[in-house]
C-alpha positions as CSV (number, residue, x, y, z in Angstrom):
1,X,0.0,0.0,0.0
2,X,1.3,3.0,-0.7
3,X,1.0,5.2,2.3
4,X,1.8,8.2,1.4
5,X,4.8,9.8,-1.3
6,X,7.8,7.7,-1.0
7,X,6.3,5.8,1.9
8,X,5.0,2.4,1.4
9,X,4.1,-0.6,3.4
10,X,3.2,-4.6,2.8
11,X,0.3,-5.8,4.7
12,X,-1.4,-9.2,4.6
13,X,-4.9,-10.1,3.3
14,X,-7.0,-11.6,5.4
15,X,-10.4,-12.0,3.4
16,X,-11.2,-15.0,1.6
17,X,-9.1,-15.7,-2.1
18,X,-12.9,-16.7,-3.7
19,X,-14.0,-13.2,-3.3
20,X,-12.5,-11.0,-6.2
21,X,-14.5,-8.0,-5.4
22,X,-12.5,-6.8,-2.5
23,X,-9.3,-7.0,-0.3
24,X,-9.4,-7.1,3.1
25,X,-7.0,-5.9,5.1
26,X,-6.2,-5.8,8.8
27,X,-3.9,-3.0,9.7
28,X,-2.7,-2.6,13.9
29,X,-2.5,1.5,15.0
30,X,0.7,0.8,16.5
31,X,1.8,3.7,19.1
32,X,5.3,3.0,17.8
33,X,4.4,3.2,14.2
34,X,7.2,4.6,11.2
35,X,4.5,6.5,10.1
36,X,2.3,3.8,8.2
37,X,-0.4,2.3,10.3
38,X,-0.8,6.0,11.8
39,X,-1.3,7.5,8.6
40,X,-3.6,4.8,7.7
41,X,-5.8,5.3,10.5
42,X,-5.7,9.2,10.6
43,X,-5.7,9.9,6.7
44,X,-7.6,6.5,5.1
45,X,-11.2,7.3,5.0
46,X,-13.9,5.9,3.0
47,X,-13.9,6.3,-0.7
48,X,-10.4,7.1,-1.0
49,X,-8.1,6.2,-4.0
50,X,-5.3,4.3,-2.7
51,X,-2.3,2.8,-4.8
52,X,-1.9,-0.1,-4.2
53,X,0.7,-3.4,-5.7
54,X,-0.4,-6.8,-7.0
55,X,-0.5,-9.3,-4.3
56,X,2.9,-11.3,-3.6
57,X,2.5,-14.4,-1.8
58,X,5.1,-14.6,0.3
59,X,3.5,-16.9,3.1
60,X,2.5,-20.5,0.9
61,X,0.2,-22.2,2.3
62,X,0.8,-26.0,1.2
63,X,-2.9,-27.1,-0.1
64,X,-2.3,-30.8,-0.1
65,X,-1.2,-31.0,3.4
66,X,-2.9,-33.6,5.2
67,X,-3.4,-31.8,8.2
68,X,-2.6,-27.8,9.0
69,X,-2.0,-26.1,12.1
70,X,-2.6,-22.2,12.0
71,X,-1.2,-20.6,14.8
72,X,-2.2,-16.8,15.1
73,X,-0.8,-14.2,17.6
74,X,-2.5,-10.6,17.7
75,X,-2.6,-9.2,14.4
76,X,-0.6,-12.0,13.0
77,X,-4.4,-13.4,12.4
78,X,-4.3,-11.6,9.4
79,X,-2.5,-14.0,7.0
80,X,-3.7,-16.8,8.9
81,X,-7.6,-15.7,8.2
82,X,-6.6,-16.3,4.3
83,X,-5.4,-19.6,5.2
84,X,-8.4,-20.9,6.8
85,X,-10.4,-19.2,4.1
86,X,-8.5,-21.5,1.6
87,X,-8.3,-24.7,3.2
88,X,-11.7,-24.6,4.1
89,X,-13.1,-24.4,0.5
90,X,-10.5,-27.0,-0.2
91,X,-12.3,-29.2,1.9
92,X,-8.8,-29.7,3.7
93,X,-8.8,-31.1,7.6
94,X,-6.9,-28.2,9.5
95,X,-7.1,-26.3,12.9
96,X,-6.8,-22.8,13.7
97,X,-5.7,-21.2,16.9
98,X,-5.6,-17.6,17.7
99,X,-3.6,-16.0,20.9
100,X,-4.0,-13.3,22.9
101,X,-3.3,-11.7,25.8
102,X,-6.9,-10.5,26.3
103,X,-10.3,-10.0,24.4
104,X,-9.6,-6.2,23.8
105,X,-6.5,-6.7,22.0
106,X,-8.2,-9.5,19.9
107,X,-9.1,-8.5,16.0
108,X,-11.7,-10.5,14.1
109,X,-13.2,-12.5,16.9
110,X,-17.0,-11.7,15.4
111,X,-15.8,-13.2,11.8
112,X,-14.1,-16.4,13.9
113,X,-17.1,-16.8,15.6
114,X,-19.4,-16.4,12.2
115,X,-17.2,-17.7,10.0
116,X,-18.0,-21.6,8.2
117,X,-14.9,-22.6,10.0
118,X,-15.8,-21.8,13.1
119,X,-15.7,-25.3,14.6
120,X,-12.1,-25.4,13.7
121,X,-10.9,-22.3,15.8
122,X,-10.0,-21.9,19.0
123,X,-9.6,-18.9,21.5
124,X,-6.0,-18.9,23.9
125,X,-6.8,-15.7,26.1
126,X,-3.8,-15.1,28.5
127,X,-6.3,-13.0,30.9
128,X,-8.7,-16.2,31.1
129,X,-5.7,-18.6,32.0
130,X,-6.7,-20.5,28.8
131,X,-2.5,-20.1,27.2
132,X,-2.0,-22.6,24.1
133,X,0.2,-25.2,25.2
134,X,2.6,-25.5,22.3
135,X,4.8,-28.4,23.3
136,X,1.3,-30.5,23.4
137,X,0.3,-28.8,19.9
138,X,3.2,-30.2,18.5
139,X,3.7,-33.2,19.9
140,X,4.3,-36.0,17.8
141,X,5.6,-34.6,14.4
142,X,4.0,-36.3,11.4
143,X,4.7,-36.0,7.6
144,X,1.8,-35.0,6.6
145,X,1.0,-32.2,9.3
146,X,2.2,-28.3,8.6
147,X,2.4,-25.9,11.4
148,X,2.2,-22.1,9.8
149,X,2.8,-19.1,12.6
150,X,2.6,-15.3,12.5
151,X,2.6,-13.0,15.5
152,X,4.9,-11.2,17.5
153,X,8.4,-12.4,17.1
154,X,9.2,-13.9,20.2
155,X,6.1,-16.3,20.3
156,X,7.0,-17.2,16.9
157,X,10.2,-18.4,17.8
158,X,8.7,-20.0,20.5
159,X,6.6,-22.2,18.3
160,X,9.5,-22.6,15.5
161,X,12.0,-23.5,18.7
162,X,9.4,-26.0,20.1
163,X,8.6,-27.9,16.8
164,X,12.6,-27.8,16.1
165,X,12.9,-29.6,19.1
166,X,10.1,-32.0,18.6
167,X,12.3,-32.9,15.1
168,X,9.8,-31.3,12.9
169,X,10.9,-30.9,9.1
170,X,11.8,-27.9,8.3
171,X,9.9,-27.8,5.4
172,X,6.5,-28.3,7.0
173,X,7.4,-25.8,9.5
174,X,5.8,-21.9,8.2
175,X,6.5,-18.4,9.4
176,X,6.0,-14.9,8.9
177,X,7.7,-12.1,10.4
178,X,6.0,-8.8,10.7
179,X,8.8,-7.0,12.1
180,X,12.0,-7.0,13.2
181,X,15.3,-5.1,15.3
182,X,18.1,-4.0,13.0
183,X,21.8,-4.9,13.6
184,X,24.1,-2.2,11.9
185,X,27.2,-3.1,13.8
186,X,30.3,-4.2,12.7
187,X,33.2,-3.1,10.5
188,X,32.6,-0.7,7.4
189,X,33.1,-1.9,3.8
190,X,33.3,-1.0,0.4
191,X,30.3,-1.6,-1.8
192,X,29.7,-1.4,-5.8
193,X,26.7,-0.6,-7.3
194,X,27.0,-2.1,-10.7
195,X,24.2,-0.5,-12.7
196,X,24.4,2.9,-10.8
197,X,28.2,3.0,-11.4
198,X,28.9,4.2,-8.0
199,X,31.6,3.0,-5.3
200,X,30.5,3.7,-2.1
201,X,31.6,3.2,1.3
202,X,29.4,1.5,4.3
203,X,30.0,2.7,7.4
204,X,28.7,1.4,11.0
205,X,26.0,2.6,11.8
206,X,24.6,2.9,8.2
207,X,22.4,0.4,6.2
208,X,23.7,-0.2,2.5
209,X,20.0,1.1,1.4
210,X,20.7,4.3,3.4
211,X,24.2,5.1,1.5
212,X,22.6,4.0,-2.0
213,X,19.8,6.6,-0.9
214,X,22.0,9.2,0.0
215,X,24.0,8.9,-3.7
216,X,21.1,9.8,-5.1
217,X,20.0,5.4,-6.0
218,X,16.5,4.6,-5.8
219,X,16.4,1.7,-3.4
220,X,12.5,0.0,-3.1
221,X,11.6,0.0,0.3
222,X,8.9,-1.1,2.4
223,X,9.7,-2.4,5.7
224,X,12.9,-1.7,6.5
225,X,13.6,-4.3,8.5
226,X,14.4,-7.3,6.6
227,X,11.2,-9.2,6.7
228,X,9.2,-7.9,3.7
229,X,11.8,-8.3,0.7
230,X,10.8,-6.1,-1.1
231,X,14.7,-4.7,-1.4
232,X,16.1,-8.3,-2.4
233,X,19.1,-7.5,-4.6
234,X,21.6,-9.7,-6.6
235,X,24.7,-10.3,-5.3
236,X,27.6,-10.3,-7.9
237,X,30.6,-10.4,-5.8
238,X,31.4,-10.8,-2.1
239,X,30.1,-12.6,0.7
240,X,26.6,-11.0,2.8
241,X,26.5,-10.8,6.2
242,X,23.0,-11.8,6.1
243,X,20.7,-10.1,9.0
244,X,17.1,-10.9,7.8
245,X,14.2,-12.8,8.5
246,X,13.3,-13.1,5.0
247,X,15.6,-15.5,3.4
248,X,15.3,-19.4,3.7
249,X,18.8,-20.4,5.2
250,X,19.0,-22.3,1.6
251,X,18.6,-19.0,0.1
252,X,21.0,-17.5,2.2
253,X,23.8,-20.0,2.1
254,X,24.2,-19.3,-1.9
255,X,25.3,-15.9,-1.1
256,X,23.2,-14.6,-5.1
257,X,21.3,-12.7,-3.1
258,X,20.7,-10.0,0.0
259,X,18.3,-7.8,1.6
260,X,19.8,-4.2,1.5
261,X,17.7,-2.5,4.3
262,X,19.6,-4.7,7.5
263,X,22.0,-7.0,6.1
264,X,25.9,-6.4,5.0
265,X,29.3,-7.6,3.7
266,X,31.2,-10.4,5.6
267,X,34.5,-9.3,4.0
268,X,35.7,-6.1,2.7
269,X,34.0,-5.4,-0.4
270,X,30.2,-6.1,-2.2
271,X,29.9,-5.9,-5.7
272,X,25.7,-5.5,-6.0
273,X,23.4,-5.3,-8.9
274,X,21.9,-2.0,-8.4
């Protein structure tokens, strides 16, 4: 969505893939917000243009799982709504679970309630002592079961610790990061921009997008905190330091490519195509 000039922001749709009339979106006011989901909430009203992208699907949901475990915390419902929306006009046998901390801080619970899946969802309000026991979610890891996750990052990597533990494959394991802190340390280094021409120098301190942006190179971002991807960028010579929760660790061991808003050179020197 693009929040206002130069400012944009990826958020997931919730609403069901069969209707093609509308998207749905639901976006948190958070009091620490960069500027987007306040804008949103002060400047959105209805019957506004907005500019919007096509839809990237950058959370696959595997349709012929035999069994799927949604696992939603606070707003990280969103992506998991779409999920359920799927798999239930699939037909497919799945579970949902949304978490927490109390009924005020809860989004959607009217739809949940509603909704044809309704059967399949259940309610883990801290406040009501009714916590989701994950160890006993997990237990027993089967082949043909998927666990997907989104919510706020330490209860996701409580859930991806817990079913790494149970001996989970990684591959039926699913996650989405919302957001994410930014490490900036270490020592400087010399980047190339290929296309741009430029030879620039990375301090501490500095992300590789904020030097490209400050030489004048128009560097697409959206999150800024290596979780979205939308500033994935080929790597034609060096080694990344990768820092993002965006890459598979398959995708990161090839070193082709890097996320230029938190991630940065192991060695010396990046050679980049940008």
């Amino acid at each position: 969505v693009q929040v206002a000039p130069g400012l944009s922001r990826h958020y997931s749709l919730c609403g069901s893939p069969d209707d093609l009339q509308r998207y749905c979106l639901g976006i948190l006011r958070e009091p620490a917000s960069r500027g987007g989901s306040t804008r949103i909430h002060e400047q959105f009203q209805e019957g506004a243009l907005v500019s919007i992208s096509r839809p990237r699907n950058q959370f696959r949901l595997e349709e012929g799982a035999g069994h799927s475990l949604l696992v939603g915390g606070g707003i990280g419902i969103t992506p998991i709504l779409a999920m359920a929306w799927r798999l239930q006009a699939l037909g497919a046998s799945f579970e949902l679970h949304y978490c927490v901390r109390n009924r005020s801080r809860a989004a959607f619970l009217e739809l949940l309630g509603s909704a044809p899946f309704s059967d399949k969802v259940t309610l883990h309000i801290d406040d009501e002592g009714q916590q989701l026991d994950i160890p006993g979610l997990l237990r027993g890891p089967e082949a043909h079961r998927h666990v997907y996750v989104c919510g706020p990052g330490g209860f996701m990597d409580a859930l991806i610790d817990a079913a790494r533990q149970q001996s989970w494959p990684k591959a039926n394991v699913h996650y989405e990061y919302f957001a994410a802190d930014v490490d900036t340390t270490g020592e400087g280094f010399t980047l190339q921009a290929e296309r741009s021409g430029l030879i620039l120098h990375v301090p501490e301190g500095r992300s590789i997008a904020q030097v490209l942006l400050e030489a004048g190179v128009e560097v697409p971002l959206s999150c800024e905190q290596g979780v979205c991807g939308t500033c994935l960028t080929r790597v034609l010579e060096g080694i990344p330091d990768h820092r993002d929760l965006f890459l598979t660790e398959e995708e990161k061991a090839s070193n082709d490519q890097m996320l230029l808003c938190c991630s940065r050179a192991s060695g010396s020197f990046l050679r980049l195509d940008i």
